[in-house]
LUMMIRO-698450 format. One record per residue (C-alpha): residue number from 1; residue in three letters; x, y, z. Coordinates in nm, 3 decimals. Each point is the difference from the previous one (the first is absolute). Example, Ala and Ser with C-alpha at 12.3 -4.5 7.8 and 13.67 -1.06 7.14 Angstrom:
2
{1, "ALA", {1.230, -0.450, 0.780}}
{2, "SER", {0.137, 0.344, -0.066}}
//
This chain:
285
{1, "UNK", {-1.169, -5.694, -9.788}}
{2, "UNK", {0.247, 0.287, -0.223}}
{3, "UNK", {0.148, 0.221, 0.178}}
{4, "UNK", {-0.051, 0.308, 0.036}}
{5, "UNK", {0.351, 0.168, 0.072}}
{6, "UNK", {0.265, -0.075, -0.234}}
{7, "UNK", {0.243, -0.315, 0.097}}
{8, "UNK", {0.189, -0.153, -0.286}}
{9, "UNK", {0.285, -0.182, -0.010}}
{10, "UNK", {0.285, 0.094, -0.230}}
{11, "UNK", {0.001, -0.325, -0.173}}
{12, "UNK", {-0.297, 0.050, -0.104}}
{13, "UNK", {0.115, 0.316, -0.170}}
{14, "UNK", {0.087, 0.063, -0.342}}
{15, "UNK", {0.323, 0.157, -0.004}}
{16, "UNK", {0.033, 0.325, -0.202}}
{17, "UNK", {0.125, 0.066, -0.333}}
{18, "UNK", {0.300, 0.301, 0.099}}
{19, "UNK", {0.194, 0.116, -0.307}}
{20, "UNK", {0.408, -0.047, 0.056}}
{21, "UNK", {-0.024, 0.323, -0.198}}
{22, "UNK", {-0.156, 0.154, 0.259}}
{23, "UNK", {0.263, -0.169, 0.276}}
{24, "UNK", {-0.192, -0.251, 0.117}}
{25, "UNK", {0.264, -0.264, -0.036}}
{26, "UNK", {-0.192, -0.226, 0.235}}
{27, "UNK", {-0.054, -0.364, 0.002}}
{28, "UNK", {-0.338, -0.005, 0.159}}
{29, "UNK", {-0.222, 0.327, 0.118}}
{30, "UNK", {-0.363, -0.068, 0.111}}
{31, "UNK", {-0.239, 0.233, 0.146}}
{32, "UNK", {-0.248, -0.155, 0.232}}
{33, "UNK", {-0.184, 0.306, 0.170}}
{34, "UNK", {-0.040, 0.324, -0.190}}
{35, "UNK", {-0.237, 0.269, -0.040}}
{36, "UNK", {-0.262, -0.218, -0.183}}
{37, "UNK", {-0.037, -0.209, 0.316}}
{38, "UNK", {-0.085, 0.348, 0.138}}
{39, "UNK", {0.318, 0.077, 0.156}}
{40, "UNK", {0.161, 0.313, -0.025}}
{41, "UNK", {0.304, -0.176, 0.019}}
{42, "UNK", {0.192, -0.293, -0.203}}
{43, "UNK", {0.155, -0.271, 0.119}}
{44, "UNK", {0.295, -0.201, -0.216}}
{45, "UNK", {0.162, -0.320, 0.002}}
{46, "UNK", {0.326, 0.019, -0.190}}
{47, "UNK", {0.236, -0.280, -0.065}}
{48, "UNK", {0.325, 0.047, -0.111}}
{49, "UNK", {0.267, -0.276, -0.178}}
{50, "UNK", {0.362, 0.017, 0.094}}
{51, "UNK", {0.136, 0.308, -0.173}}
{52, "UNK", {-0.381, 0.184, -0.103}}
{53, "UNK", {0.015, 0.333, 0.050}}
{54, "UNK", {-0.328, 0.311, 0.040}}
{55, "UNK", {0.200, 0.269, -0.114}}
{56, "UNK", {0.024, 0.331, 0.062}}
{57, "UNK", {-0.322, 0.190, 0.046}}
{58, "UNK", {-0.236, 0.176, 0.206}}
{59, "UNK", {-0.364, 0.061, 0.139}}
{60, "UNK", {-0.102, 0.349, -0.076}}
{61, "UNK", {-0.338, -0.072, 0.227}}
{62, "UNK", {0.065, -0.216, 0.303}}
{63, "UNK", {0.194, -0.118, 0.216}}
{64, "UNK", {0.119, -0.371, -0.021}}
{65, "UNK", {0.050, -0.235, 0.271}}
{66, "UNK", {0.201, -0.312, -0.077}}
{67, "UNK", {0.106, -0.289, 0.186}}
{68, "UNK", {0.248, -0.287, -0.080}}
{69, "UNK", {-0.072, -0.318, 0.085}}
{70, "UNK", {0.286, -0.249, -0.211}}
{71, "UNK", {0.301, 0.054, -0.132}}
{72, "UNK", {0.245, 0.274, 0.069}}
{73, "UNK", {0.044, 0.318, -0.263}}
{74, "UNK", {0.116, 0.345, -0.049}}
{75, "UNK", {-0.218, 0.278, 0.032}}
{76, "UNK", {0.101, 0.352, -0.128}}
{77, "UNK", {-0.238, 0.324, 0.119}}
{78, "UNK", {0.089, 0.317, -0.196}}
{79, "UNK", {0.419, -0.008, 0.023}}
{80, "UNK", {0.027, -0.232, 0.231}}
{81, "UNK", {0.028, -0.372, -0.026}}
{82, "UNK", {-0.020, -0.246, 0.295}}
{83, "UNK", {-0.087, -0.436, 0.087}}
{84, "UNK", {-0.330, -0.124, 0.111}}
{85, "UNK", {-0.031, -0.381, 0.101}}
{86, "UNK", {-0.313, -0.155, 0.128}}
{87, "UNK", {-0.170, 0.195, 0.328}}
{88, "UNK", {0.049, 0.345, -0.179}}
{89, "UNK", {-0.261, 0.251, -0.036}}
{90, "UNK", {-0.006, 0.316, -0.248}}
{91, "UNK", {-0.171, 0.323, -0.018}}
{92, "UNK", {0.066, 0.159, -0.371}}
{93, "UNK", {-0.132, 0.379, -0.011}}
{94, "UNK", {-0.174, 0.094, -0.274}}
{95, "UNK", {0.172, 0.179, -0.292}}
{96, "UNK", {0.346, -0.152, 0.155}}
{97, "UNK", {0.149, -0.243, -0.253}}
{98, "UNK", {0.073, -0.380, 0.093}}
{99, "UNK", {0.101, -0.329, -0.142}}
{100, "UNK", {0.058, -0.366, 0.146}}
{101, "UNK", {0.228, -0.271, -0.120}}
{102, "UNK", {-0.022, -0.393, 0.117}}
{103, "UNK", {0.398, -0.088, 0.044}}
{104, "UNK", {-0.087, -0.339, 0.151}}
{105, "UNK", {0.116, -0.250, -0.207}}
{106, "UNK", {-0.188, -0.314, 0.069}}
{107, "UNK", {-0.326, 0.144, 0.160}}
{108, "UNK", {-0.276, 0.210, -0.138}}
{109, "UNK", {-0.045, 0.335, 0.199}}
{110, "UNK", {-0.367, 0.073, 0.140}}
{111, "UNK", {-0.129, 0.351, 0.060}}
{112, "UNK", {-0.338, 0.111, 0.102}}
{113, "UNK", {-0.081, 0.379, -0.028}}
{114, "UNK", {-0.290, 0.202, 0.040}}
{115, "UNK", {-0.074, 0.362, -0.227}}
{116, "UNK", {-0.138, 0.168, 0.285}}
{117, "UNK", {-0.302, 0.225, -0.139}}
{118, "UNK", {0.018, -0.166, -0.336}}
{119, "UNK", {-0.253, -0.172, -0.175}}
{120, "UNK", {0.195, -0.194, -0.256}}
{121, "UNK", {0.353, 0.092, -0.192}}
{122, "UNK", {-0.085, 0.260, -0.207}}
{123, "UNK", {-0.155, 0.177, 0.290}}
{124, "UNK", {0.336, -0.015, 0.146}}
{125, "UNK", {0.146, 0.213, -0.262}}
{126, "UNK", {0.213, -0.259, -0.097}}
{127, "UNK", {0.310, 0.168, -0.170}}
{128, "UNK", {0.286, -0.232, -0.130}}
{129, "UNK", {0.371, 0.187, 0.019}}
{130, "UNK", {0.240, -0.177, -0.114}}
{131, "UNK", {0.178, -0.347, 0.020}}
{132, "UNK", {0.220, -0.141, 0.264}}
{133, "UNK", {0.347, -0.034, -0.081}}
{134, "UNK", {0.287, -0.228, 0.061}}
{135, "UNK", {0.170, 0.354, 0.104}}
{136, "UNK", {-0.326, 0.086, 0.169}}
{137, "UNK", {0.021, -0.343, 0.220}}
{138, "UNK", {0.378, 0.070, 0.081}}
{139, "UNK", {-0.048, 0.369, 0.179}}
{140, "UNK", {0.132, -0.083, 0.388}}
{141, "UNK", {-0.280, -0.097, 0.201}}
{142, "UNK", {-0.061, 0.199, 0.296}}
{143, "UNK", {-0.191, -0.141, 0.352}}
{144, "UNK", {-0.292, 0.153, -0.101}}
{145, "UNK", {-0.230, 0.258, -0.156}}
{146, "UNK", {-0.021, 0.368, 0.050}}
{147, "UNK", {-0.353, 0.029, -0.186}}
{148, "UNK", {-0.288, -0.183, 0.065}}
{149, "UNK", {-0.028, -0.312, 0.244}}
{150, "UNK", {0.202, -0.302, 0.062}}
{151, "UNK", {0.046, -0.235, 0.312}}
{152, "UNK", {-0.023, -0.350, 0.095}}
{153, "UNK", {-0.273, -0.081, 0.211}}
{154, "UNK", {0.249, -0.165, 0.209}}
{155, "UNK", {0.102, 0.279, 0.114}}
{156, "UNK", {-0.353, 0.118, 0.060}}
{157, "UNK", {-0.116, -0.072, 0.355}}
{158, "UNK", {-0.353, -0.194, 0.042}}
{159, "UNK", {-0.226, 0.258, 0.158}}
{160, "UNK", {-0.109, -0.066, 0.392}}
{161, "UNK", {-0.299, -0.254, 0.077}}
{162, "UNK", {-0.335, 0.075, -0.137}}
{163, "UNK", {-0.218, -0.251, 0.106}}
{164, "UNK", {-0.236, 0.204, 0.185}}
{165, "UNK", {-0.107, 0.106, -0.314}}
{166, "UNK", {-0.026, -0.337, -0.143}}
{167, "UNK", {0.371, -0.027, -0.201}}
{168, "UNK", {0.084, -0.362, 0.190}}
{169, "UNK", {0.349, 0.006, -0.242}}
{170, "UNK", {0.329, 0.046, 0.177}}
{171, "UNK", {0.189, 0.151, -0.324}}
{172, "UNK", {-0.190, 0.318, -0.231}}
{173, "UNK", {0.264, 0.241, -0.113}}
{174, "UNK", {-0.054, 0.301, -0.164}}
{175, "UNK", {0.323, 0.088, -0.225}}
{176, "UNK", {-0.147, 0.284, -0.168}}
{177, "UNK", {-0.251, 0.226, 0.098}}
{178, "UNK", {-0.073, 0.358, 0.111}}
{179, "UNK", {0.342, -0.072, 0.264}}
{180, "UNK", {0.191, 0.038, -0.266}}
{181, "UNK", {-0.139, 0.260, -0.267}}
{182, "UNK", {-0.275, -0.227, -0.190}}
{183, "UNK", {-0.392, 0.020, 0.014}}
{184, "UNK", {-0.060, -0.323, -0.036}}
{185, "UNK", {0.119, -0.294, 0.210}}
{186, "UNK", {0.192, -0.310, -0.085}}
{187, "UNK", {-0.079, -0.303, 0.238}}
{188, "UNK", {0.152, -0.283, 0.067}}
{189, "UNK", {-0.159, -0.323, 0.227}}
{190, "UNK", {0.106, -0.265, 0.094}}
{191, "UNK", {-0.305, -0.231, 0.126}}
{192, "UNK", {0.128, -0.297, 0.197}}
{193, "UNK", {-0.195, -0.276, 0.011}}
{194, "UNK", {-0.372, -0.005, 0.150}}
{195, "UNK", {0.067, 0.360, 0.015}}
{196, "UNK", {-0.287, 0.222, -0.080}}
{197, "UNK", {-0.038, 0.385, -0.144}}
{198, "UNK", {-0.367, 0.019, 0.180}}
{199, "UNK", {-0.308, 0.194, -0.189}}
{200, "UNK", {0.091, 0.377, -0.012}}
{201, "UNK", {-0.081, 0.267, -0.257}}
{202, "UNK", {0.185, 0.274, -0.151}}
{203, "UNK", {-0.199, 0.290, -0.050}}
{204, "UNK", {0.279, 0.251, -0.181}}
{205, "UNK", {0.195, -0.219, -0.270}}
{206, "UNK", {-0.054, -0.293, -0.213}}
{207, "UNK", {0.239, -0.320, 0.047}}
{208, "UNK", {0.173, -0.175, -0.282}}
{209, "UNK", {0.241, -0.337, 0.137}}
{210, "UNK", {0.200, -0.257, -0.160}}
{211, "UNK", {0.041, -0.333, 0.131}}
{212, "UNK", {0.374, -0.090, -0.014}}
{213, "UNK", {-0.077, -0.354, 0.202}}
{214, "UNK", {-0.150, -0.219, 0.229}}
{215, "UNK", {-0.366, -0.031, -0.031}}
{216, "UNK", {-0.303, 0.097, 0.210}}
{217, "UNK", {-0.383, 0.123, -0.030}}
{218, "UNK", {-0.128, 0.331, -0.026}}
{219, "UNK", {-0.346, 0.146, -0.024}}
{220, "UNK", {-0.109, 0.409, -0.136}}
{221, "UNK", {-0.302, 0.080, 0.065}}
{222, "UNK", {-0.210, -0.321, -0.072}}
{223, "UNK", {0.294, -0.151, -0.199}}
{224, "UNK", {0.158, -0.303, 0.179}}
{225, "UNK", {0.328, -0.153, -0.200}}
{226, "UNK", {0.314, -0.204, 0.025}}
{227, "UNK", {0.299, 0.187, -0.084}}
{228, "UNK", {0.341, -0.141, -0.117}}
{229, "UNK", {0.305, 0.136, -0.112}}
{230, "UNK", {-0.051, 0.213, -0.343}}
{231, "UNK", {-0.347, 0.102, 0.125}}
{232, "UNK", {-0.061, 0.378, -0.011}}
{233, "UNK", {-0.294, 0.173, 0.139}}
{234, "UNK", {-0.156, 0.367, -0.039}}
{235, "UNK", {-0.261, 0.095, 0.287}}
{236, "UNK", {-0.148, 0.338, -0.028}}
{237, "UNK", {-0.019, 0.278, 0.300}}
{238, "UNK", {-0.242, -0.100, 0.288}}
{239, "UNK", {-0.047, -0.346, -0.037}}
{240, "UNK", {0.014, -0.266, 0.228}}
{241, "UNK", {0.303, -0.215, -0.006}}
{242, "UNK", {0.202, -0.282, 0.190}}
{243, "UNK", {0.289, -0.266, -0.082}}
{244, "UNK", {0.073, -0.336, 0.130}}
{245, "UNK", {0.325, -0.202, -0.026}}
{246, "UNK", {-0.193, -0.321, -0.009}}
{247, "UNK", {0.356, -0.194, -0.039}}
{248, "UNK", {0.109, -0.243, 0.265}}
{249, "UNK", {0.371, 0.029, -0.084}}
{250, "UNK", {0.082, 0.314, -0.236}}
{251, "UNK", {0.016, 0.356, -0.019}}
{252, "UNK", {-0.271, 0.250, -0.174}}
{253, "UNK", {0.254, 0.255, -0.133}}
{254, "UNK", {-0.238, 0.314, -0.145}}
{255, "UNK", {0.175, 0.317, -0.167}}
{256, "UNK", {-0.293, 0.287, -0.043}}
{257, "UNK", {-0.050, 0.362, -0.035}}
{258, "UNK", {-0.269, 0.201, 0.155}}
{259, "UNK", {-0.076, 0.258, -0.264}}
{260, "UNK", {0.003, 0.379, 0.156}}
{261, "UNK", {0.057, -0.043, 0.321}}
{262, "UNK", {0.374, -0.063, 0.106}}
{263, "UNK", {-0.054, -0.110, 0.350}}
{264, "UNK", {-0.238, -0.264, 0.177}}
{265, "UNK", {-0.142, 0.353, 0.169}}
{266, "UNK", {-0.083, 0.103, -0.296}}
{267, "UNK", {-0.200, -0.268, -0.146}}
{268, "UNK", {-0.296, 0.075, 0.200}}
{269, "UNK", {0.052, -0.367, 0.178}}
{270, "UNK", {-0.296, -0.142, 0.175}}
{271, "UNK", {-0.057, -0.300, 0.191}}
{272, "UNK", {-0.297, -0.200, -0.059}}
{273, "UNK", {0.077, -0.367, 0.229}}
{274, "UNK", {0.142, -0.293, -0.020}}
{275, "UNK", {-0.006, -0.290, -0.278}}
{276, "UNK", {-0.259, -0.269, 0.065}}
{277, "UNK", {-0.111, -0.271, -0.138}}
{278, "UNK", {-0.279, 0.125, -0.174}}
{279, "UNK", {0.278, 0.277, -0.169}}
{280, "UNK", {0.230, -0.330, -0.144}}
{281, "UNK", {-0.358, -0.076, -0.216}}
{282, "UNK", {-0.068, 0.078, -0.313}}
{283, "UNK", {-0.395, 0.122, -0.061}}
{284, "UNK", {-0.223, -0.184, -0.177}}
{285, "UNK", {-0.012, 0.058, -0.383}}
//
């Protein structure tokens, strides 16, 4: 039976044809979930070689929320130019200028992003500003960044038991939300296994994830599907939801953003019971 909200996975994606001219000197960039799925935001799966740069440019639109998953780089925001390794995670304000470069020689670097409002690139208001330089790459690198967002959700502390309202997971982190100056939220879970996200709703945001690994079963609405890592899913405001680490042995590691609402309070959460059964079949076609 098709589904009926969007899961893809990226290999199943043709990647997109970026100009270099425009700075997209990137090895791989796919976009699994945008507006045509009927999402008002996009979703991208960007691989970079050792030594591929995105150069300088900005978003005139939205907001973009990017996480890095392999490989270790330099970011620069504006004047400023800093490292990210795997476990960081990046708000980029609109109309601020940005670029990332893969320094790690024998790995590819992975980042997953999300243009928060926007329905594909153009909508972004995509505008390229320059190229990254070998002077550009050798400006002192500070701790951090003055504009925008950027932490390691190590550093982020899992938020306090919420199983009475059916979240049986023991690590969901939050590293960027309305706590610190965004309206939408970055999550972070960490399903161990047999571990269960139970039916709930969320009545004030839609829900776009990523699955960096492990693999597990999830159902929206009357959709009921196994998930694996590269999986990426878009469910809509106000439908019913759940997830399931059905692994005996491994992690289900889930990076998502809840689109307008930067706070679990502010998704409109409701609870709607417990995972049977019945819930782990798929109806009949």
């Amino acid at each position: 039976m098709p589904l009926q909200y969007p899961l893809v996975h990226v290999d199943d994606v043709t990647p997109e044809n970026m100009q270099k001219g425009d700075g997209w000197a990137i090895s791989e960039f796919r976009l699994p979930i945008t507006g045509r799925d009927g999402s008002s935001t996009t979703i991208f799966h960007s691989i970079f070689r050792p030594g591929s740069t995105h150069a300088r440019h900005l978003h005139s639109r939205c907001d973009e929320i990017a996480v890095y998953v392999k490989g270790h780089g330099i970011v620069g925001q504006s004047d400023e130019v800093t490292e990210v390794r795997p476990g960081y995670c990046r708000l980029m304000p609109k109309g601020s200028p940005h670029f990332f470069h893969n320094e790690t020689q024998d790995e590819d670097g992975l980042v997953i992003g999300f243009y928060i409002g926007a329905k594909d690139v153009k909508d972004t208001g995509y505008e390229f500003r320059g190229s990254v330089t070998a002077a550009d790459l050798a400006v002192p690198r500070s701790d951090g960044l003055k504009e925008g967002i950027l932490l390691n959700v190590d550093d982020v502390q899992p938020l306090p038991d919420r199983a009475k309202n059916g979240w049986n997971t023991g690590d969901f982190r939050l590293p960027i939300g309305s706590h610190n100056g965004s309206p939408s939220a970055l999550y972070w879970s960490k399903l161990a296994p047999g571990e269960i996200v139970n039916k709930h709703r969320l009545d004030n945001c839609e829900e776009l994830y990523y699955v960096i690994s492990g693999h597990g079963f999830v159902g929206a609405g009357e959709d009921r599907a196994a998930i694996r890592a590269g999986h990426v899913h878009f469910i809509p405001k106000g439908v019913m939801r759940f997830m399931v680490n059905s692994s005996k042995t491994e992690t289900l590691e889930v990076i998502g953003v809840y689109t307008g609402a930067g706070s679990i309070a502010e998704t409109g959460d409701v609870y709607m019971g417990e995972v049977t059964e019945a819930d782990m079949k798929a109806p009949a076609a």
